[in-house]
C-alpha positions, 0 to 999 in steps of 0.5 A: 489529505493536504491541509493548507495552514493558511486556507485553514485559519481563514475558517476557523482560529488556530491559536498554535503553530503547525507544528504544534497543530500537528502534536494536537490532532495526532493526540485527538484522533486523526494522525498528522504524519508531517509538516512541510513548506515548499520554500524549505531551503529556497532563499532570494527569489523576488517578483521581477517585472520585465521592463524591456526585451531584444533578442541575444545578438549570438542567439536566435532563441536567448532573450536579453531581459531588463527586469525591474527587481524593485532595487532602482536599477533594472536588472539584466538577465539572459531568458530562454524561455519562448514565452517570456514577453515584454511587461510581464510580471515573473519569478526572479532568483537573485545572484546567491539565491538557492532554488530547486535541488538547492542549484546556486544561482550566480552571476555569469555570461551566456554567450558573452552577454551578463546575466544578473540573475534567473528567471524561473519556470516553478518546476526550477523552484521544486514543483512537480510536473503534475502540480504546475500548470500545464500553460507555463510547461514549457516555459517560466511562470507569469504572474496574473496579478500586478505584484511589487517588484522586489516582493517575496515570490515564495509568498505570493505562490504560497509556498512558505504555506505550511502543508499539514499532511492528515492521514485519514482514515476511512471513518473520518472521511468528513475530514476529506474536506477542509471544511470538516478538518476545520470542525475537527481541529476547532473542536481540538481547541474550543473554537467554532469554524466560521465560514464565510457563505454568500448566497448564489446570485441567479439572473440566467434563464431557468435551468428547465430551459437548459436541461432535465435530469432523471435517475433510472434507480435511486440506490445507484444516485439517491442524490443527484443535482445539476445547475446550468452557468452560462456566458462563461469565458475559460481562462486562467484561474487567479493565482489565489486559486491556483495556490490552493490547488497545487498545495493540496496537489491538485494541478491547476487547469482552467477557473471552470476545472479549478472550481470543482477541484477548489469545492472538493477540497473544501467540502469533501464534495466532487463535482463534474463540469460538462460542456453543455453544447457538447452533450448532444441532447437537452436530458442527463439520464443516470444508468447502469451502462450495457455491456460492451457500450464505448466511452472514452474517458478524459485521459483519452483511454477508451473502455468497453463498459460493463453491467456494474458502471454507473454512467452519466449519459445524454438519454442515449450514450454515456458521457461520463463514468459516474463519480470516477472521470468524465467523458472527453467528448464532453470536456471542459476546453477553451471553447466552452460557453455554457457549463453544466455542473453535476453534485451528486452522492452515488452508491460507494461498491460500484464505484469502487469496483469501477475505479479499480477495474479500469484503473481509474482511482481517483480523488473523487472516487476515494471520496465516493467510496468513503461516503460524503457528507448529503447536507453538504451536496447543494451548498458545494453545487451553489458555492461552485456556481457561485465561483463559476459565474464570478471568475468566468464573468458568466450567469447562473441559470434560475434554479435547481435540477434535482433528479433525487434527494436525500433529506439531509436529516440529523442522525439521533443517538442517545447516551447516559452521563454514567455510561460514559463515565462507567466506559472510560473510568471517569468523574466527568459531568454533564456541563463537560460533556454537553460542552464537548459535543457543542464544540463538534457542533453537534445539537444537545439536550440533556436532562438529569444525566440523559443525553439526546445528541443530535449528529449532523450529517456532517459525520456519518460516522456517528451512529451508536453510544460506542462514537459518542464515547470515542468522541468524548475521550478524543476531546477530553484527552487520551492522556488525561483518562485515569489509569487504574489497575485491573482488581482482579487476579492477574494471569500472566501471559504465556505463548500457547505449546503451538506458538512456543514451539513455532518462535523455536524454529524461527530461532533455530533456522536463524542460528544456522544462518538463515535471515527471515522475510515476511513476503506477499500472500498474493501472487500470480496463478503460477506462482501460487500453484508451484511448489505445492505438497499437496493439490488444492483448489486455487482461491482467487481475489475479487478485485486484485489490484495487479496481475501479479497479486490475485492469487493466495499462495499455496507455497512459501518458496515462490515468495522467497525465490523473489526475495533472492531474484531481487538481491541477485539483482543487486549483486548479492549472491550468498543469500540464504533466506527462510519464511515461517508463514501460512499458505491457503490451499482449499479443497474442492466444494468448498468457498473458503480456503485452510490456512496452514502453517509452513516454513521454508528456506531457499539458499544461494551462492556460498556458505562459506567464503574463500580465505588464506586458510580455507576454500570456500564452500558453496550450499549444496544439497547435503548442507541444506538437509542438514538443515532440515534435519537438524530442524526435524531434529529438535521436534524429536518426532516418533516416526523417523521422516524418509525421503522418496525422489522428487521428479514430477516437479517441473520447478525442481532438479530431477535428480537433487531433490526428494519428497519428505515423507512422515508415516507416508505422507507429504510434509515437505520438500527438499532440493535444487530448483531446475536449471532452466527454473534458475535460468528463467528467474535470473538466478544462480544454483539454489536449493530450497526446502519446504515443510508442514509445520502444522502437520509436524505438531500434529504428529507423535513425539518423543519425551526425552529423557535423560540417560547416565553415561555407559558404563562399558565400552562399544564395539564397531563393526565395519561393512561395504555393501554393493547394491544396484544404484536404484537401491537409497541408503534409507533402504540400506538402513531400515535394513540394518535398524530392524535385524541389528538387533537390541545392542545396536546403538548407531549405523553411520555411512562413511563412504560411498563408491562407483567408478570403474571397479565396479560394474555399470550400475552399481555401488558400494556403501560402507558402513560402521555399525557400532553395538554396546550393552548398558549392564556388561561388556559386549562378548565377541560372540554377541556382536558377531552373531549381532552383525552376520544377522545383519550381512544375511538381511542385506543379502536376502531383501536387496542383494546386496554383496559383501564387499 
């Protein structure tokens, strides 16, 4: 929330600078996240009056303009603005000024006439195209009020007003509401607001005459009014109006929009106006829409509603989407006569689901959806009818339509001076305390240590012991609370086995070169579903705010295939990422999802980059099983993994990628993703791996243990076998692990052959074998009786030959 500095001190004394202000209610509870002045930067920009105007005599659009700049001598200044007219009063930048995007403003000519200066539309001094009034988009700024010539322009558009940005949070949405900031900050300091509230004048026909409301269900509106203000010219806002609106970024329309805009910001109340005349019927009857019933909201998007709409209607179709935007058939334009004002308080889920399902969010329906304050409801209806009346010369109808009603009846909490002082480990007394509630404005009575505090309506926040003591230690001071050590023994934290050993893979994959990201839990159906090693139900959002965001995943890798399409993107090529996180895959007849540890990697481009000494070197396959297994290596698992090829998945390569199988189960992946993957994701070759991690620490493990140097030498053996392409080298070496006998120690493959001296389908492998005895020095008779087991094994389980 935009906090005006100068509409704050008019409702309560601020003795403290901004900035100072800031410091303070961060310190209290409600953080500030910065101060900001839209003249931060703009210097010599005065108000100007146009005295005389003629055209350009080599322009058929430049006006030649003499303003009086409160200097003595009229100032000439080129304009080619199309609205510029004579006896305005208008925003001048002198010649050394600096205005918007700090531009320099110097004298010069324009088609050969001089140009002492600028006159400037307030998107040339910074403002934003959503905050300027929409009347002055094609042109400059006139003023509305007759200002000094030569007078501070950035004061009188408020923009040396100190802007104080409140970050709110959803439990303090009393502070939605320059009002309830106005309690807050006096409560900081010790002050009482003071609001300066003048009573409705009402001298129209009574409201009856005009209109009758109802309510079909009272839990959809439990508090729903409406006034009638009639004879009411639109026009302009005064600019006082106008200041406050853009400084809380809210862009002035009309007096009748800009004051339900202007009782919103100052009693965290919204309001809807209506043209009366265009209603179509003399009853507002509030409802639930029916399915597929038309609206056309103000934005001029027409929607087909649903069920769960509350909707506004004249008794027979629907002028309005409750608490979310009006109807344009009903809107607020230069024609209106008689307006018809709506406060109400509606049922906060409808509609939050309806502002997100139409896309429709809005400050009134963040207030909505927060809660606002009931005993507020008829004073910001009669203050906005007030206003109505005042600026659009208009009358107020004699009273009140009240659909429903919520008593705005003072919340009862009662607490004990020992409880809070027991909570927060304090000495505090009664008077402090009472004291410190007065300042909230809250009721007290207190009797021999026993407080009943009466809460006003005001924050419906407060409703147990627990907020009365976050109250008392936000106002006493956080940092005035008394630190004490725990007189227990201490325990000292340590991570859990689970947590150690998955910070130990985060460390290892970074040490072989792999950055961390975090990604989105969220994605598409697509994304979500890729990439899975197991199949499981998909587990969707309620409400997603995108389409791209409505899924959990059950993969890492889509997350990090993103993270490396948005560096390609960006010309970063040699990329190579990992994610330790969890994924949701949720099993059939089951509502809520597993979460499940994983970490993947993705790598791209080259590993290592050319250099006069060596070539460079780009990932492939091998390189990242090297990281698996390095990975895999230090969790020293029981069973040794194996890898089955991977080609079912239409995301990965064919023929580059593998299945990781632990005890005959799926626990990971690992390979080239598909070329036609990589193409359609506008991404170079890349290889990616994915693993269980959960199931990694389930399974047996390994102590290791530590084994004194041999003592006696080794003996190797070399073999190149020929077997069919179909046969894998884990085939080859389960061959080997298991007749190698007990003096085996390694099996290494060395190289691998096909080509023409060989017959189609085939290959050779070779192998070193190497045997050592940890009490005596191997006998060549061992290990060639060790080694022809092994040749007779390869022979009769694969066929292999001996080459």
């Amino acid at each position: 929330m935009n906090v005006s500095y100068d509409w704050l001190k008019e409702l309560v004394d601020v003795p403290a600078t901004p900035e100072e202000l800031m410091d303070k209610v961060s310190r209290t509870g409600i953080e500030v996240d910065s101060v900001s002045r839209m003249a931060d930067g703009l210097k010599k920009v005065v108000v100007g009056r146009v005295e005389s105007l003629k055209m350009h005599p080599d322009s058929d659009h430049l006006h030649v303009a003499m303003v009086d700049t409160g200097e003595g001598e009229l100032r000439q200044i080129v304009c080619g603005a199309p609205n510029i007219k004579e006896g305005q009063t208008v925003i001048v930048a002198l010649p050394g000024a600096r205005i918007g995007d700090n531009v320099k403003i110097k004298r010069g000519k324009m088609r050969g006439v001089e140009s002492d200066g600028m006159i400037c539309a307030l998107q040339e001094l910074g403002f934003a195209n959503d905050i300027a009034p929409k009347a002055y988009d094609a042109g400059i700024y006139v003023f509305d009020e007759a200002l000094k010539p030569g007078s501070d322009a950035l004061a009188a558009l408020g923009m040396e007003d100190a802007v104080l940005d409140f970050e709110i949070t959803p439990n303090r949405a009393d502070a939605l509401g320059m009002r309830g900031v106005a309690w807050e900050v006096g409560a900081t300091y010790g002050n009482k607001p003071h609001f300066n509230d003048q009573p409705v004048v009402e001298t129209g026909k009574p409201v009856a005459d005009y209109l009758t409301a109802r309510v079909t269900d009272q839990t959809d509106a439990p508090a729903y009014q409406m006034r009638v203000v009639d004879n009411i010219t639109i026009k302009d806002s005064p600019l006082w109006l106008q200041r406050r609106l853009w400084n809380a970024g809210i862009r002035p329309i009309n007096n009748i929009v800009d004051v339900t805009n202007l009782i919103m910001l100052g009693y965290g109340q919204p309001l809807h106006a209506f043209d009366y005349n265009k209603l179509g019927s003399k009853e507002i009857v509030v409802r639930r829409a029916t399915a597929g019933e038309p609206l056309t909201t103000l934005d001029g998007n027409a929607h087909e509603l649903t069920e769960d709409d509350i909707v506004i209607t004249n008794g027979k179709q629907p002028i309005a989407l409750a608490g979310v935007m009006g109807g344009l058939d009903s809107e607020i334009t230069a024609g209106t006569h008689t307006v018809a004002i709506e406060a109400a308080m509606f049922a906060r889920t409808p509609i939050r689901k309806t502002a997100l399902r139409y896309n429709l969010r809005s400050q009134a329906s963040a207030r909505f959806e927060k809660g606002i304050d009931v005993g507020s409801i008829n004073k910001a209806l009669d203050e906005a009818a007030r206003l109505m009346a005042a600026l659009g010369d208009g009358v107020v109808a004699t009273g009140t339509l009240d659909a429903s009603h919520v008593a705005a009846t003072p919340v009862e909490v009662d607490i004990s001076l020992d409880r809070i002082n027991h909570i927060l480990g304090t000495a505090l007394d009664a008077q402090m305390v009472a004291g410190l509630f007065d300042r909230l404005g809250f009721g007290v009575k207190e009797e021999d240590g026993l407080f009943a505090v009466m809460v006003p309506t005001r924050r419906w926040d407060i409703h147990i012991e627990a907020d009365l003591i976050e109250e008392v230690a936000r106002l006493y001071g956080f940092d005035n609370l008394p630190s004490t050590l725990p007189t227990t023994t201490m325990t000292i934290g340590e991570f859990t086995p689970s947590q150690a050993r998955r910070k130990r893979s985060r460390k290892l994959l970074e040490g072989l070169g792999l950055t961390q990201i975090i990604s989105y839990a969220l994605l598409s159906p697509d994304k979500a579903s890729a990439f899975a090693l197991a199949p499981s139900e998909e587990t969707h959002v309620a409400f997603p705010m995108t389409e791209d965001h409505q899924t959990l995943r059950r993969n890492l890798i889509s997350g990090l295939i993103d993270a490396l399409a948005y560096n390609v993107a960006r010309k970063q090529t040699d990329i190579a990422l990992y994610e330790q996180g969890r994924i949701f895959p949720r099993s059939a007849g089951h509502s809520r999802p597993q979460e499940v540890e994983y970490i993947a990697g993705a790598l791209s481009g080259n590993v290592i980059q050319a250099g006069w000494h060596q070539a460079k070197q780009p990932v492939d396959y091998y390189y990242v099983k090297g990281i698996v297994e390095t990975l895999l290596a230090d969790y020293r698992l029981a069973q040794p993994v194996a890898y089955e090829a991977l080609v079912d998945d239409p995301a990965m390569h064919p023929g580059q990628s593998a299945k990781i199988m632990l005890d005959g189960e799926v626990i990971g992946l690992i390979g080239r993703l598909h070329p036609q993957f990589e193409r359609d994701h506008s991404i170079n070759e890349t290889y990616v791996f994915e693993l269980n991690l959960d199931a990694l620490l389930a399974a047996a493990r390994t102590e290791m243990t530590a084994v004194p140097a041999p003592k006696f030498p080794s003996v190797t053996r070399d073999i190149a076998v020929q077997v069919p392409q179909t046969v894998t080298n884990a085939e080859i070496q389960a061959v080997i692990a298991k007749n190698g006998g007990k003096f085996l120690q390694d099996a290494h493959l060395f190289d691998v052959y096909s080509g023409k001296k060989l017959a189609p389908g085939l290959k050779s492998l070779a192998y070193t074998l190497t045997y050592r005895r940890g009490d005596a020095t191997l006998t060549e008779e061992e290990v060639t009786k060790a080694f022809s087991k092994v040749e007779e094994a390869l022979k009769a389980e694969l066929g292999a030959v001996i080459r």
